[in-house]
C-alpha positions as CSV (number, residue, x, y, z in Angstrom):
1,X,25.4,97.5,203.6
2,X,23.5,99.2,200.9
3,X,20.1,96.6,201.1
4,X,20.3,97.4,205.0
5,X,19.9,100.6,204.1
6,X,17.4,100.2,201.7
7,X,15.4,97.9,204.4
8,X,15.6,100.2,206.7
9,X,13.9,103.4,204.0
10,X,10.9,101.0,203.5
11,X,10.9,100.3,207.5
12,X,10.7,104.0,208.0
13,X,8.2,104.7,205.1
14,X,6.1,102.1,206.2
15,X,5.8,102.9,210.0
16,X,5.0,106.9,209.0
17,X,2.1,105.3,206.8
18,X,0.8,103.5,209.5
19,X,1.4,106.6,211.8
20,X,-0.3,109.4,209.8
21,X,-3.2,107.9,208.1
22,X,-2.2,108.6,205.1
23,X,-3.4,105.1,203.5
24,X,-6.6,106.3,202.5
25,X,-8.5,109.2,203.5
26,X,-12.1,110.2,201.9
27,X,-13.9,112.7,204.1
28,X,-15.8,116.1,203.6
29,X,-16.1,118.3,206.6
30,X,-18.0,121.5,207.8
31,X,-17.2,125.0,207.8
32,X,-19.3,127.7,207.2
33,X,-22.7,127.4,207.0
34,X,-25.6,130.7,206.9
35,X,-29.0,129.4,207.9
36,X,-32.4,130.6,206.9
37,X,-34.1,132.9,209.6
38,X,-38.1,132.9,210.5
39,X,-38.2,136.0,208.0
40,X,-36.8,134.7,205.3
41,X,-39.4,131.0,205.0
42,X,-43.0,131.3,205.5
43,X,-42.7,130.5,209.6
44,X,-45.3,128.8,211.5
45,X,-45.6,128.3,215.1
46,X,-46.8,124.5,214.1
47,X,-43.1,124.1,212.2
48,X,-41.9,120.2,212.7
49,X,-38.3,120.7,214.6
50,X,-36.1,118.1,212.9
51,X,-32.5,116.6,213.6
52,X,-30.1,115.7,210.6
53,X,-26.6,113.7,210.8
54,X,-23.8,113.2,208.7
55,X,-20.7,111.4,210.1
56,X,-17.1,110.7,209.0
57,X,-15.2,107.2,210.2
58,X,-12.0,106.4,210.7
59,X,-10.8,102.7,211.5
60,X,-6.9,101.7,212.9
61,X,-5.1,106.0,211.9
62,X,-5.0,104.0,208.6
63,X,-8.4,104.4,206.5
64,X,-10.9,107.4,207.0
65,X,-14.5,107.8,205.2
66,X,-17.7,109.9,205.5
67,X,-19.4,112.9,204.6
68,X,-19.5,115.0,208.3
69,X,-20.8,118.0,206.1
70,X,-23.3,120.2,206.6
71,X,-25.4,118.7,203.3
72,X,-25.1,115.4,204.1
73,X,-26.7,116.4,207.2
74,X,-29.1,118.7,206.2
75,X,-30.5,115.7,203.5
76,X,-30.8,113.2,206.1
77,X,-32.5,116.3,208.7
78,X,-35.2,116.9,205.2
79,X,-35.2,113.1,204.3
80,X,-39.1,112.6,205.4
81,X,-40.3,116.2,204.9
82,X,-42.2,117.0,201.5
83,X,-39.8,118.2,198.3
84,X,-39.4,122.5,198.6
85,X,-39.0,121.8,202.4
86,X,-36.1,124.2,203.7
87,X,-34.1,124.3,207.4
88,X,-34.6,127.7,209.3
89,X,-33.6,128.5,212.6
90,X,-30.4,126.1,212.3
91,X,-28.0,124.7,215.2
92,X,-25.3,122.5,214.6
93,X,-23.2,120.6,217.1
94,X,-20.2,118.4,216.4
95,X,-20.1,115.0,218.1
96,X,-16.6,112.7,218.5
97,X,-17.0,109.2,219.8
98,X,-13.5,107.3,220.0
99,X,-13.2,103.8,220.7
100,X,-9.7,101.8,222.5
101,X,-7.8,105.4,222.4
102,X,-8.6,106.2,218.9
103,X,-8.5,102.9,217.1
104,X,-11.7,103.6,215.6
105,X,-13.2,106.8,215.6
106,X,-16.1,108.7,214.4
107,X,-16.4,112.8,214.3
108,X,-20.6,113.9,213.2
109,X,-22.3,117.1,212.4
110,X,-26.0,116.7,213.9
111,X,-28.3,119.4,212.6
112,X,-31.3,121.1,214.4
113,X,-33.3,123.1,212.6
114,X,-37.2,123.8,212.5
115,X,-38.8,122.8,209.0
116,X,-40.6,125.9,206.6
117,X,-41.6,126.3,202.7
118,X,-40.2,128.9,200.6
């Protein structure tokens, strides 16, 4: 009686593991983010537009990664722009893609923004 009992705790532990994706989770996420306006760079009409992208991943509910942030994106946005480069005029749209009902998903924060100097 008592080792069904205990077969039965580990069942129940086991299948709410599996069930909230609590195995491993390593993600960073956006929330608030106040973007430089034509005023505050030196603004050209020539200003490159750029597009940035950070994503998080999550495989099976069980294992989640990423950096969706708005840093991450903003890096990979500034990645082939010269060093003192900053983002004005700043939109950000979230983007979900989710594969055989949610088996594998992945949630990114694409950046727009146009490039300036300081």
């Amino acid at each position: 009686m008592r080792k069904r009992q205990l077969t039965t705790m580990l069942v129940m532990l086991v299948g709410s593991m599996l069930l909230s994706g609590c195995l491993y989770t390593d993600i960073q996420v956006p929330r608030a983010y106040r973007s430089a306006s034509p005023i505050d760079v030196k603004a050209k009409a020539t200003d490159n537009v750029v597009i940035g992208e950070s994503c998080n991943r999550a495989v099976l509910f069980l294992v989640a990664w990423g950096n969706g942030g708005y840093v991450g994106a903003i890096k990979n946005a500034l990645a082939n722009e010269p060093t003192g480069s900053i983002l004005y005029d700043v939109h950000v749209d979230v983007k979900a893609t989710a594969y055989v009902f949610g088996l594998y998903t992945q949630t990114c924060t694409v950046v727009t923004g146009k490039v300036g100097s300081v």
